[in-house]
DRENPA-3360 file (N, C-alpha, C; in nm, 2 decimals, always signed):
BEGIN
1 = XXXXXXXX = -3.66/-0.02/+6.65/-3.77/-0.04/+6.55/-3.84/-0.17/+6.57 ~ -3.95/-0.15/+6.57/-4.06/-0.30/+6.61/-4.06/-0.34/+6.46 ~ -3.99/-0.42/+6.43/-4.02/-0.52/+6.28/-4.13/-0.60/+6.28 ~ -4.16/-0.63/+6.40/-4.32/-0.72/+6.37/-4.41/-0.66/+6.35 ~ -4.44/-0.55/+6.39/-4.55/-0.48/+6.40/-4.54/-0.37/+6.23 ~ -4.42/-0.37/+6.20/-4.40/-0.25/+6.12/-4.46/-0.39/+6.02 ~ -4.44/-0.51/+5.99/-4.50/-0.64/+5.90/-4.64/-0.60/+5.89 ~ -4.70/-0.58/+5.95/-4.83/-0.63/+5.94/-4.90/-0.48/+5.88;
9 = XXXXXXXX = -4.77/-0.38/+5.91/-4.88/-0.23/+5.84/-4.90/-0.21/+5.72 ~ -4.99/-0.16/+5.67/-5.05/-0.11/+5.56/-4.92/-0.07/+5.46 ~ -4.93/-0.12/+5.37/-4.81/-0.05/+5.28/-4.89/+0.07/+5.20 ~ -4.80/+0.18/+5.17/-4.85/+0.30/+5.16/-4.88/+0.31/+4.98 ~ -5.02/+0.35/+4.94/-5.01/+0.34/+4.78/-4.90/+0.42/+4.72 ~ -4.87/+0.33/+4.56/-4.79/+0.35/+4.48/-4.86/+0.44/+4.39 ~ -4.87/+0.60/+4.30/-4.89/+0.60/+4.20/-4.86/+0.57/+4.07 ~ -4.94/+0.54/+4.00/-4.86/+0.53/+3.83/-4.74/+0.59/+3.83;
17 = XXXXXXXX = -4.75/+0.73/+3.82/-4.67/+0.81/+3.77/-4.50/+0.75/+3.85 ~ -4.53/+0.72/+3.99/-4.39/+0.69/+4.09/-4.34/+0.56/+4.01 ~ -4.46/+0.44/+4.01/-4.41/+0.35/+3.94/-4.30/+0.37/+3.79 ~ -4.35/+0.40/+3.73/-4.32/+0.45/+3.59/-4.15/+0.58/+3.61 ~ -4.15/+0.64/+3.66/-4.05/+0.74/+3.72/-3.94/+0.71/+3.80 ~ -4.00/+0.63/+3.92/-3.91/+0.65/+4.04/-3.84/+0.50/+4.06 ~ -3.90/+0.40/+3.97/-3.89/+0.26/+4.02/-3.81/+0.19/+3.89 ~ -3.73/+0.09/+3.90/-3.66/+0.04/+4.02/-3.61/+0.12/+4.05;
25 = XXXXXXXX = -3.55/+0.13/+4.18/-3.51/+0.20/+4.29/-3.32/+0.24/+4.21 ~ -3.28/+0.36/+4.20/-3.17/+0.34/+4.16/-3.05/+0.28/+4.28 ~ -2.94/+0.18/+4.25/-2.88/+0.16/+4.35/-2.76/+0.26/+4.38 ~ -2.76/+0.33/+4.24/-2.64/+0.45/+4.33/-2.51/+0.44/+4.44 ~ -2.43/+0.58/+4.47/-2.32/+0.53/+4.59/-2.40/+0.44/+4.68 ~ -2.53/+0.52/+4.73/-2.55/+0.43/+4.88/-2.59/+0.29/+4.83 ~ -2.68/+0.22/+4.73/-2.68/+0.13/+4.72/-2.53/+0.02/+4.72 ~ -2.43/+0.07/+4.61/-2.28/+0.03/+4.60/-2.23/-0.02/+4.77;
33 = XXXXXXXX = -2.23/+0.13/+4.79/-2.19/+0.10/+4.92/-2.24/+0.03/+5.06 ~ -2.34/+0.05/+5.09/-2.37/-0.07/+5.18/-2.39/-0.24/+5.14 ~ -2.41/-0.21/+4.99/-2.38/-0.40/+4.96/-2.28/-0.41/+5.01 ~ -2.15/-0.35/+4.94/-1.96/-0.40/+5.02/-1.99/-0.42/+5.16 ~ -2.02/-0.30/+5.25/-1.99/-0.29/+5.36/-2.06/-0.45/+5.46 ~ -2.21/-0.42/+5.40/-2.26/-0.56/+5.42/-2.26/-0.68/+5.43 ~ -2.15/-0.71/+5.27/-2.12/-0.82/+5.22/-2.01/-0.89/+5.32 ~ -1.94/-0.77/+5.37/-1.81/-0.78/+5.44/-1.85/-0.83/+5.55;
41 = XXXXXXXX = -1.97/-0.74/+5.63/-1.99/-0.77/+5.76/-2.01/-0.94/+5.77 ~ -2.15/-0.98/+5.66/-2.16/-1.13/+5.67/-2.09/-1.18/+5.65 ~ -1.94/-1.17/+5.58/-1.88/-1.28/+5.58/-1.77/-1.28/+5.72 ~ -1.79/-1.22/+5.77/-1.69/-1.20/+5.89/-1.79/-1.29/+6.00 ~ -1.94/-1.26/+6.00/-2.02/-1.30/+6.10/-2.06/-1.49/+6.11 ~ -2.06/-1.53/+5.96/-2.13/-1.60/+5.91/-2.05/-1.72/+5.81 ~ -2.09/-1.81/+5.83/-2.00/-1.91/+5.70/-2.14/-1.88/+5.58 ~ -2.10/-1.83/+5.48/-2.18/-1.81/+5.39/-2.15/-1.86/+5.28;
49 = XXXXXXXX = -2.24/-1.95/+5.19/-2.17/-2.01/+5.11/-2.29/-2.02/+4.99 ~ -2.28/-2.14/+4.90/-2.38/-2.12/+4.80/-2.37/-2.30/+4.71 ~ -2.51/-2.30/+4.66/-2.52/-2.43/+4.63/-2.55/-2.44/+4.50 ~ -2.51/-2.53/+4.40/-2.61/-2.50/+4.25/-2.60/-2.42/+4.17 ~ -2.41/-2.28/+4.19/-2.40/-2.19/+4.08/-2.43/-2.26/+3.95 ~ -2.44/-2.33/+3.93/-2.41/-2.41/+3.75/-2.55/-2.38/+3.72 ~ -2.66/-2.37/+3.76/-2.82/-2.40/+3.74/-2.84/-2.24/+3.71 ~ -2.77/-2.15/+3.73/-2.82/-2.00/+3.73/-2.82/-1.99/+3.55;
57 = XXXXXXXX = -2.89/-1.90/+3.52/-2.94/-1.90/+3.39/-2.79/-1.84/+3.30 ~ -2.73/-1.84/+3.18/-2.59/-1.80/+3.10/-2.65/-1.65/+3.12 ~ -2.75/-1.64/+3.05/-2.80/-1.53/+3.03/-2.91/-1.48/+3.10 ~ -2.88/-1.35/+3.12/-3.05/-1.30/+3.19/-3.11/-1.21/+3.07 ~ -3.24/-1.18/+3.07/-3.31/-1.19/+3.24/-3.42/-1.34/+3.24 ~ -3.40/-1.29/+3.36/-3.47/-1.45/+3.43/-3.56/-1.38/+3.60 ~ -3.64/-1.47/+3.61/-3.70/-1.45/+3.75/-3.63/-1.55/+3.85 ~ -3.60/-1.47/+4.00/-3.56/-1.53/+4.08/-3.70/-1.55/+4.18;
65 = XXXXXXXX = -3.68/-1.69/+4.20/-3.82/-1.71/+4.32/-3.74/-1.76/+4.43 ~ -3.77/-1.69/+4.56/-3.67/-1.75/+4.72/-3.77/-1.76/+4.80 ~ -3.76/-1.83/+4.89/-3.80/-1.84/+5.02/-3.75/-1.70/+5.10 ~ -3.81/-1.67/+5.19/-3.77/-1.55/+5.25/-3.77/-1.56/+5.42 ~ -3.63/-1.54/+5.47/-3.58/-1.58/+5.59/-3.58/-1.43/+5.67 ~ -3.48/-1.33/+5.59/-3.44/-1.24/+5.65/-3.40/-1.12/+5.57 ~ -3.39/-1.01/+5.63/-3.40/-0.89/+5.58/-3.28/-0.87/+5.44 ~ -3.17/-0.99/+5.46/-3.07/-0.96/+5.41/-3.05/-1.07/+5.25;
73 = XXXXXXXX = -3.16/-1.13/+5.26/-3.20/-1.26/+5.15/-3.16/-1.18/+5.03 ~ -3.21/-1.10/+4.93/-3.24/-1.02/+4.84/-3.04/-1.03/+4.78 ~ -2.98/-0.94/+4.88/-2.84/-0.91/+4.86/-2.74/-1.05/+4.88 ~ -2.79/-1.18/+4.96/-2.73/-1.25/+5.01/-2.70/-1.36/+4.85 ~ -2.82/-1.33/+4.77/-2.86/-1.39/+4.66/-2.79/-1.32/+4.53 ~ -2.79/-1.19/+4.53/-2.69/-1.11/+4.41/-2.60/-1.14/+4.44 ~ -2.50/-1.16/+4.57/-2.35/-1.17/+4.56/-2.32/-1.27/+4.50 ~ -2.40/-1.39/+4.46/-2.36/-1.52/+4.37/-2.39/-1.51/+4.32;
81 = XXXXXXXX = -2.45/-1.42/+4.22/-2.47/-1.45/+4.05/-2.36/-1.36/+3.96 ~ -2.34/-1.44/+3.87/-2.23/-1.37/+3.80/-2.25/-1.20/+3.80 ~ -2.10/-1.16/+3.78/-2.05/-1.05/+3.83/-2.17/-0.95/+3.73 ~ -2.18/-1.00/+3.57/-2.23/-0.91/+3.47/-2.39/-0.88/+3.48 ~ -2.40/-0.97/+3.60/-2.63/-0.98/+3.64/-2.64/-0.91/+3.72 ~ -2.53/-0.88/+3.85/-2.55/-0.77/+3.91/-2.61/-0.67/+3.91 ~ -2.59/-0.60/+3.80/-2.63/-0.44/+3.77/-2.78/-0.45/+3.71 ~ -2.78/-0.56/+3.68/-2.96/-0.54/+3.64/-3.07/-0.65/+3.72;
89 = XXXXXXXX = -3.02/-0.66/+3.88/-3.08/-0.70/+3.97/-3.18/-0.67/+4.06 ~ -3.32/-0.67/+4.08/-3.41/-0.56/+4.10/-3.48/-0.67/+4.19 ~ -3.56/-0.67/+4.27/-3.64/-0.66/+4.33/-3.78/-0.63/+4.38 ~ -3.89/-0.74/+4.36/-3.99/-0.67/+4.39/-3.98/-0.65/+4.59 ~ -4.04/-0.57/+4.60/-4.06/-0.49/+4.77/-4.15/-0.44/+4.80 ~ -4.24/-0.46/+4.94/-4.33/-0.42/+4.93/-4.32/-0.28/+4.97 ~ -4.41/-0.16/+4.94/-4.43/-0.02/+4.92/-4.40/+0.03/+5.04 ~ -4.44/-0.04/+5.20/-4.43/+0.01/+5.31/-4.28/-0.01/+5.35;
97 = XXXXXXXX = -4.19/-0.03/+5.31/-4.05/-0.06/+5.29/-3.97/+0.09/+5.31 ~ -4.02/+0.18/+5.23/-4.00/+0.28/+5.20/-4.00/+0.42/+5.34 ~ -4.14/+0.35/+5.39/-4.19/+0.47/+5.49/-4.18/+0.40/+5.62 ~ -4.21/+0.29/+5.62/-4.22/+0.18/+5.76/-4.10/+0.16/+5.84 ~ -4.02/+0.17/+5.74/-3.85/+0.09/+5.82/-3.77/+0.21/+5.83 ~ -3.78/+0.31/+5.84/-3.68/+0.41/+5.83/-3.57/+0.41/+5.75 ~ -3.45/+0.44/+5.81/-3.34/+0.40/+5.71/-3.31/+0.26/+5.65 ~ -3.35/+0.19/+5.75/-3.28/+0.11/+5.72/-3.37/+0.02/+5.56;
105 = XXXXXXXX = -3.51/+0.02/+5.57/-3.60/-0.01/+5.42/-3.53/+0.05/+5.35 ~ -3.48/+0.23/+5.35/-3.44/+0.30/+5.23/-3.36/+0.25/+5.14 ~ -3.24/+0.25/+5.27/-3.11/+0.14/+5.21/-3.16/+0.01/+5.14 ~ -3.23/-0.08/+5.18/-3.23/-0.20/+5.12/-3.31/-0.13/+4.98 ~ -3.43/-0.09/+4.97/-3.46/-0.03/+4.87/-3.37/+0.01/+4.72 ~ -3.26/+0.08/+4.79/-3.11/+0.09/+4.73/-3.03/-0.03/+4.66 ~ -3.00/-0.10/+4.79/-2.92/-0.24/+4.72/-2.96/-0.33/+4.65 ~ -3.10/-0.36/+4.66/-3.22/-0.44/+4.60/-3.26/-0.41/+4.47;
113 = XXXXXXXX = -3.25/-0.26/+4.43/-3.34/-0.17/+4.32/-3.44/-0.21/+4.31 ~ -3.49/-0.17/+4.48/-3.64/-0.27/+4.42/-3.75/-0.12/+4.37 ~ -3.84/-0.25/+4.36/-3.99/-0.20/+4.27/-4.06/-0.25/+4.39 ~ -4.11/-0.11/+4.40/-4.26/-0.13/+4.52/-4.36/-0.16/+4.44 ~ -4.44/-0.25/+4.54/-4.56/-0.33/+4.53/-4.68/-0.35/+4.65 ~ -4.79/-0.33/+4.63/-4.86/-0.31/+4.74/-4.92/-0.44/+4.81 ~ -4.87/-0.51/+4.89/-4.88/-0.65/+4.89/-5.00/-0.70/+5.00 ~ -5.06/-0.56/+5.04/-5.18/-0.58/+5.09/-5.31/-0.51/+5.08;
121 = XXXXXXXX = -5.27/-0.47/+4.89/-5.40/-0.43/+4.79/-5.35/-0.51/+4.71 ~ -5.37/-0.43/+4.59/-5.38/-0.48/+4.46/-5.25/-0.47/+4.40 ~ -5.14/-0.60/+4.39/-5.04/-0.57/+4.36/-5.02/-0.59/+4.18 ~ -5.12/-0.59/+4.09/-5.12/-0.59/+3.98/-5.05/-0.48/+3.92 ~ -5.01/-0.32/+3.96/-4.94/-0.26/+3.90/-4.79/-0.24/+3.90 ~ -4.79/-0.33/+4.03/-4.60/-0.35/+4.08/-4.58/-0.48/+3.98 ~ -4.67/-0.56/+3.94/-4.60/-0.70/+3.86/-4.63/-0.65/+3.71 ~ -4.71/-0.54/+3.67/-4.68/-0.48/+3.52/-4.54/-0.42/+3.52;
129 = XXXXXXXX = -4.54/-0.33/+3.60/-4.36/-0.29/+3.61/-4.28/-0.37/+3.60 ~ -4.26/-0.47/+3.71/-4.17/-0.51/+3.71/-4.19/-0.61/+3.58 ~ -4.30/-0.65/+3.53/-4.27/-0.74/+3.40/-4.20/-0.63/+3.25 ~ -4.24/-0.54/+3.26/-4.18/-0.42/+3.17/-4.04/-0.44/+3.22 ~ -3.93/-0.47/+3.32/-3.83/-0.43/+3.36/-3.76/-0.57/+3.29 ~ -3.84/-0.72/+3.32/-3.80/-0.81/+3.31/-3.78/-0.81/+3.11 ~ -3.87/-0.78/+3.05/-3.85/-0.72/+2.87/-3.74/-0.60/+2.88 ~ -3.65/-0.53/+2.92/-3.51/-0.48/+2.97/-3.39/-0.53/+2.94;
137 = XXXXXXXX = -3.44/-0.65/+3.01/-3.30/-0.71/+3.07/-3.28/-0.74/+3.13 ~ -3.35/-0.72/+3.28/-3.34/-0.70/+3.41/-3.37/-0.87/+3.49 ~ -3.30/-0.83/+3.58/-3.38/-0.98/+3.68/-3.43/-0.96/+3.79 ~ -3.56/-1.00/+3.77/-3.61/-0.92/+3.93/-3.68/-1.12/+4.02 ~ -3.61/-1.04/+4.15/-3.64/-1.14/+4.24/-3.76/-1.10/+4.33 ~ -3.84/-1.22/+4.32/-3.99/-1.20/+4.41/-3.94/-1.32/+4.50 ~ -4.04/-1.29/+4.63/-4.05/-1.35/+4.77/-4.20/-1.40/+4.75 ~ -4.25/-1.52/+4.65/-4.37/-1.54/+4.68/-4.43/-1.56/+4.81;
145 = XXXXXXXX = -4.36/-1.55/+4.92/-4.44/-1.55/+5.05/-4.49/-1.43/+5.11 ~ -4.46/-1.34/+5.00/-4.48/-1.18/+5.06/-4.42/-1.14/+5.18 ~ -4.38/-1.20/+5.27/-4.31/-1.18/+5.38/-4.22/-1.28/+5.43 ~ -4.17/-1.23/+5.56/-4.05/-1.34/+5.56/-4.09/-1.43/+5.70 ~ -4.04/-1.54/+5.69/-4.09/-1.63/+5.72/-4.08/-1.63/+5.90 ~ -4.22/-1.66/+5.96/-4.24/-1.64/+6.08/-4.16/-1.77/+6.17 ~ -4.15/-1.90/+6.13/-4.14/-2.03/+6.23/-4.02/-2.05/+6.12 ~ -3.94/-2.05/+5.98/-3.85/-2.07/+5.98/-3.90/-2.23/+5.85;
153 = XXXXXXXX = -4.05/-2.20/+5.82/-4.09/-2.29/+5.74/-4.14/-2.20/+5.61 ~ -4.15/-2.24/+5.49/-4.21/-2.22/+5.37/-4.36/-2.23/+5.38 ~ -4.41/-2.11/+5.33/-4.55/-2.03/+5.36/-4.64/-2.09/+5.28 ~ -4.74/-2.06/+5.25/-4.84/-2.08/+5.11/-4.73/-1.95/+5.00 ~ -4.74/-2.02/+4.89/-4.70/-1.91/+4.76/-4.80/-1.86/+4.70 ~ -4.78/-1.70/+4.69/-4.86/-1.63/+4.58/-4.84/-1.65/+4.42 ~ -4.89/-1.62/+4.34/-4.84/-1.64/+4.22/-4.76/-1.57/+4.13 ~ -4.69/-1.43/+4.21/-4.64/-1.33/+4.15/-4.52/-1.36/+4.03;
161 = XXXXXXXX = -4.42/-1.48/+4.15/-4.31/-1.48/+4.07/-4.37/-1.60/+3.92 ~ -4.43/-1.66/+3.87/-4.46/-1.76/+3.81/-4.56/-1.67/+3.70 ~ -4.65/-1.61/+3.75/-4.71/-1.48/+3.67/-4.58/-1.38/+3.59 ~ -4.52/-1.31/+3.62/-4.36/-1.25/+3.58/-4.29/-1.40/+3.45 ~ -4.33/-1.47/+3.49/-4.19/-1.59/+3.42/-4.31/-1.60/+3.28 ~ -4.41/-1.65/+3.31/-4.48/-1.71/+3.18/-4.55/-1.56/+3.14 ~ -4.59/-1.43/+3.16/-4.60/-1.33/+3.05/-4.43/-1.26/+3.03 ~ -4.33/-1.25/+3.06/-4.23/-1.25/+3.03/-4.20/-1.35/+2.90;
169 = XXXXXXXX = -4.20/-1.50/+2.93/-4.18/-1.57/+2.90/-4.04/-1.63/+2.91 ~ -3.99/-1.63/+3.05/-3.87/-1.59/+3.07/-3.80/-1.72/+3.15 ~ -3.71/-1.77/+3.24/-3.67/-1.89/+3.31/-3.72/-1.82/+3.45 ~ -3.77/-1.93/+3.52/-3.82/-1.90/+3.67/-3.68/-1.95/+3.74 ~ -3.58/-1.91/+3.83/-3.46/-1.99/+3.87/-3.49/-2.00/+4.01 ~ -3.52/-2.09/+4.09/-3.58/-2.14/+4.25/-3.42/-2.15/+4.33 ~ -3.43/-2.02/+4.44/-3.37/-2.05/+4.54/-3.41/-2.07/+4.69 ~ -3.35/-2.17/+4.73/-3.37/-2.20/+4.84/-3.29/-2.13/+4.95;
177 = XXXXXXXX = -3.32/-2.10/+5.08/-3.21/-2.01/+5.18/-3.20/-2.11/+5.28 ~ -3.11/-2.22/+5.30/-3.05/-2.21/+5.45/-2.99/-2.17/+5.52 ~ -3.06/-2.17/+5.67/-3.00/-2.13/+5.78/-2.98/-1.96/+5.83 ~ -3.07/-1.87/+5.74/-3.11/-1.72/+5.72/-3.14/-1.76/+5.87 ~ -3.28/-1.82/+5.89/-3.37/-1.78/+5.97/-3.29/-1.85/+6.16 ~ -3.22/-1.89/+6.16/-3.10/-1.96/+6.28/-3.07/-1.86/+6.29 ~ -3.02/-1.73/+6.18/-2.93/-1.65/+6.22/-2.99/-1.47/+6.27 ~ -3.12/-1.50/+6.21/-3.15/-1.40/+6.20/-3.30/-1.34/+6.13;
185 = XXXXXXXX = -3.38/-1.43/+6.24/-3.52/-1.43/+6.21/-3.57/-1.33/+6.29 ~ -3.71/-1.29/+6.22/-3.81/-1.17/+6.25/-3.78/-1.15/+6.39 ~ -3.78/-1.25/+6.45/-3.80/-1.27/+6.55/-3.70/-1.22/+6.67 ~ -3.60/-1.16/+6.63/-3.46/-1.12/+6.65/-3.42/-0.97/+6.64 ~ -3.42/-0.87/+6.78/-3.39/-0.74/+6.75/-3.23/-0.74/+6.66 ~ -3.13/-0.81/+6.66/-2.99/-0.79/+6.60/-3.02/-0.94/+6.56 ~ -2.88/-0.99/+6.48/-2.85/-1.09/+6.39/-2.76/-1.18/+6.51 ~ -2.79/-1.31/+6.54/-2.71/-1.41/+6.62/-2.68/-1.49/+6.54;
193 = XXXXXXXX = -2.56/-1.47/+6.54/-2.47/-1.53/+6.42/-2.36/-1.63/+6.51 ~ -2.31/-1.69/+6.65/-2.29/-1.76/+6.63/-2.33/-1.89/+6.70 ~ -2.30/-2.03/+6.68/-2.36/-2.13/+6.71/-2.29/-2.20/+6.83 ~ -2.38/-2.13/+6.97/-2.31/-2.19/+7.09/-2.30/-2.33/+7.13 ~ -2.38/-2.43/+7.05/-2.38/-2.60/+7.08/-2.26/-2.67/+7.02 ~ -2.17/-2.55/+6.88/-2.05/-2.63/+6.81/-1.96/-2.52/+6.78 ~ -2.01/-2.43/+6.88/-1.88/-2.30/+6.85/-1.77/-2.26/+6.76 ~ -1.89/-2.22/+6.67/-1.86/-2.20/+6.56/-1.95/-2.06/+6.49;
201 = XXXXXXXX = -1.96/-2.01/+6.40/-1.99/-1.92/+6.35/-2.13/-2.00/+6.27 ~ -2.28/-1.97/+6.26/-2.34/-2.02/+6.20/-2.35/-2.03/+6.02 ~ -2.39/-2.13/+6.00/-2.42/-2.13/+5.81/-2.48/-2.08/+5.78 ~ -2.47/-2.05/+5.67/-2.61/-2.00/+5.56/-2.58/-2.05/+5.44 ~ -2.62/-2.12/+5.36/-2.65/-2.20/+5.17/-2.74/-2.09/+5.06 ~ -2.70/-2.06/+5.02/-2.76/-2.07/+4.94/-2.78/-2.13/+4.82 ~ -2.93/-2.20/+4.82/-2.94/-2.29/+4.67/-3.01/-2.31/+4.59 ~ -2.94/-2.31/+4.49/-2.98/-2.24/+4.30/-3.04/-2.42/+4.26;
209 = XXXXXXXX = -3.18/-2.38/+4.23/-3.18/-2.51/+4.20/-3.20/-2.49/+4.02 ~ -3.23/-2.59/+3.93/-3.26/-2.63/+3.77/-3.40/-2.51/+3.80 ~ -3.35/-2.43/+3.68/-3.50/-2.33/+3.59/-3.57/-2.38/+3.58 ~ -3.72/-2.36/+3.61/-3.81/-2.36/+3.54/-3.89/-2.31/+3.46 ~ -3.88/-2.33/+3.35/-3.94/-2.31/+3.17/-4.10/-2.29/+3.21 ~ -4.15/-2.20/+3.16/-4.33/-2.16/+3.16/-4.34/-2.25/+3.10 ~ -4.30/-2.29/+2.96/-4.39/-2.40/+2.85/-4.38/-2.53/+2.88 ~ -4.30/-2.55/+2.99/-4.30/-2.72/+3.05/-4.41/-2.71/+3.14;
217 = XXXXXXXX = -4.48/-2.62/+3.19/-4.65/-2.58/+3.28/-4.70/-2.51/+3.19 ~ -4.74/-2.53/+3.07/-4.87/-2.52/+2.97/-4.87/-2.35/+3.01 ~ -4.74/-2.31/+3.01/-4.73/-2.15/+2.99/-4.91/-2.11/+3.15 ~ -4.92/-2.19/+3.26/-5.02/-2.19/+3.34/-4.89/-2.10/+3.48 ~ -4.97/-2.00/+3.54/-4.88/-1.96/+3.65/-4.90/-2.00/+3.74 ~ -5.05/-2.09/+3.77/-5.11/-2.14/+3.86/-4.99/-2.27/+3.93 ~ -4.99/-2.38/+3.77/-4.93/-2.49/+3.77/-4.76/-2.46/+3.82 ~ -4.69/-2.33/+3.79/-4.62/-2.32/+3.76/-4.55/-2.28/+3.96;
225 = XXXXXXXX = -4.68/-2.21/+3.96/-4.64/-2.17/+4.18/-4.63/-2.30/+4.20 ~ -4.72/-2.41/+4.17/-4.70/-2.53/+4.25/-4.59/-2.67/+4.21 ~ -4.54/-2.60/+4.10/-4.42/-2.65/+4.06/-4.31/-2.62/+4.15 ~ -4.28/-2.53/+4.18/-4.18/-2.42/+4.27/-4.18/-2.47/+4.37 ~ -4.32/-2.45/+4.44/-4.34/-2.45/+4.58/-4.32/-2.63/+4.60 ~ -4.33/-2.69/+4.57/-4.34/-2.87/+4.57/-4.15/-2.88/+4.62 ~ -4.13/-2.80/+4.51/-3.89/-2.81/+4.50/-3.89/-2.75/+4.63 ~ -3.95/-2.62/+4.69/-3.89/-2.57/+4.80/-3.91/-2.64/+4.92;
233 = XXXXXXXX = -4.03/-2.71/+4.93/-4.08/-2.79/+5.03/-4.01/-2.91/+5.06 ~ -3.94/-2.96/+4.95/-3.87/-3.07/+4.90/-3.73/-3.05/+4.99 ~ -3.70/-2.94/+4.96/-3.52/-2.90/+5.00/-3.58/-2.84/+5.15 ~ -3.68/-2.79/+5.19/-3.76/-2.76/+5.33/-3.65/-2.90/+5.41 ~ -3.77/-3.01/+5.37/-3.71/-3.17/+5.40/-3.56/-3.20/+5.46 ~ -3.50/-3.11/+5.34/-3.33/-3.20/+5.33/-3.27/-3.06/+5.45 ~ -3.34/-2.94/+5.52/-3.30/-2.81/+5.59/-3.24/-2.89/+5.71 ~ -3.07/-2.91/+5.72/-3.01/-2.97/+5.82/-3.06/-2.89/+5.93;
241 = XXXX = -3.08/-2.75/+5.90/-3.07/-2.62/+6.00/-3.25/-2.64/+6.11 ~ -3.32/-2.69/+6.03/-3.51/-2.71/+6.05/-3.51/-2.84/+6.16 ~ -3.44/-2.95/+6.11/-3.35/-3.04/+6.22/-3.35/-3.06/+6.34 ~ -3.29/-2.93/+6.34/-3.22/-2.95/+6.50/-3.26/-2.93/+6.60;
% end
């Protein structure tokens, strides 16, 4: 499968009716089951760890906003939030997910429960959904970079996830991913997982940094992306993995 090329295609339209019907994506056996199988595989491959559980919200729902490394971010980020947030963990995804990647989008589709979104039209009917999901209960995680990161740096942000938090009115919770993109960037037909300069199996962090509240940004989504994006750029800085 050419993953670069399948990036840059047209994501296929959503109708109402799919939105409203088909979405979030149920995770089901196969969702269940390839998280385990997955979860298993990384930790076997990978020192995978986590930074900042205490900052994750008591209660959901809340928006999750990440930097986006690799295919496996979305799931790498559920398996640390308490056991009871799990089940109402969703995902926004873009639409060509579905038809572009073969199996393997289906499945993530699955584990993710995501909600397609057309991220190279008009994705205003994928962030009405998913803000309908977020009034649920639900927690859905956006990739304001819309895609995942080409050089292993933090992109310009869109305003999706900050738009979700302040008409929700909900906590924005900022994660940061180290060391995704060392292991397993676009750029990479398989996952190289380990580190032949200290032979060792490579890292990955992830880190939960302090919520951000809409009404500390004048309930503004604008103010609110460049709140986010300022912290991720911030912890960009402290990326031991960016470094080297």
């Amino acid at each position: 499968m050419d993953t670069k090329s399948n990036d840059t295609a047209k994501s296929a339209p959503v109708s109402t009716e799919d939105l409203n019907n088909k979405y979030p994506t149920p995770r089901g056996f196969t969702g269940f089951f390839w998280y385990h199988v997955s979860m298993r595989i990384t930790k076997i491959l990978v020192k995978l760890r986590s930074a900042g559980k205490e900052n994750i919200p008591v209660d959901n729902p809340y928006i999750v906003c990440s930097n986006h490394q690799t295919y496996a971010d979305g799931m790498w980020i559920m398996s640390f939030l308490p056991r009871k947030h799990r089940k109402y963990f969703c995902s926004l995804a873009a639409s060509d997910l579905e038809t572009n990647y073969g199996r393997l989008g289906r499945v993530m589709m699955h584990v993710g429960r995501g909600i397609a979104v057309d991220r190279f039209g008009n994705p205003v009917r994928g962030l009405i959904k998913a803000k309908k999901e977020v009034e649920k209960g639900n927690i859905i995680l956006v990739h304001p970079e819309g895609t995942r990161t080409s050089d292993g740096l933090v992109a310009e942000f869109k305003d999706g996830a900050a738009y979700l938090s302040v008409k929700a009115d909900v906590p924005l919770l900022p994660v940061y991913i180290e060391g995704g993109y060392q292991a397993w960037s676009r750029h990479m037909s398989k996952p190289q997982t380990w580190d032949k300069k200290n032979h060792c199996r490579k890292k990955i962090t992830i880190h939960f940094g302090k919520p951000f509240m809409p009404e500390e940004y004048d309930r503004d989504a604008h103010k609110l992306t460049a709140a986010v994006y300022d912290w991720m750029k911030e912890m960009e800085k402290n990326d031991v993995n960016l470094r080297k």
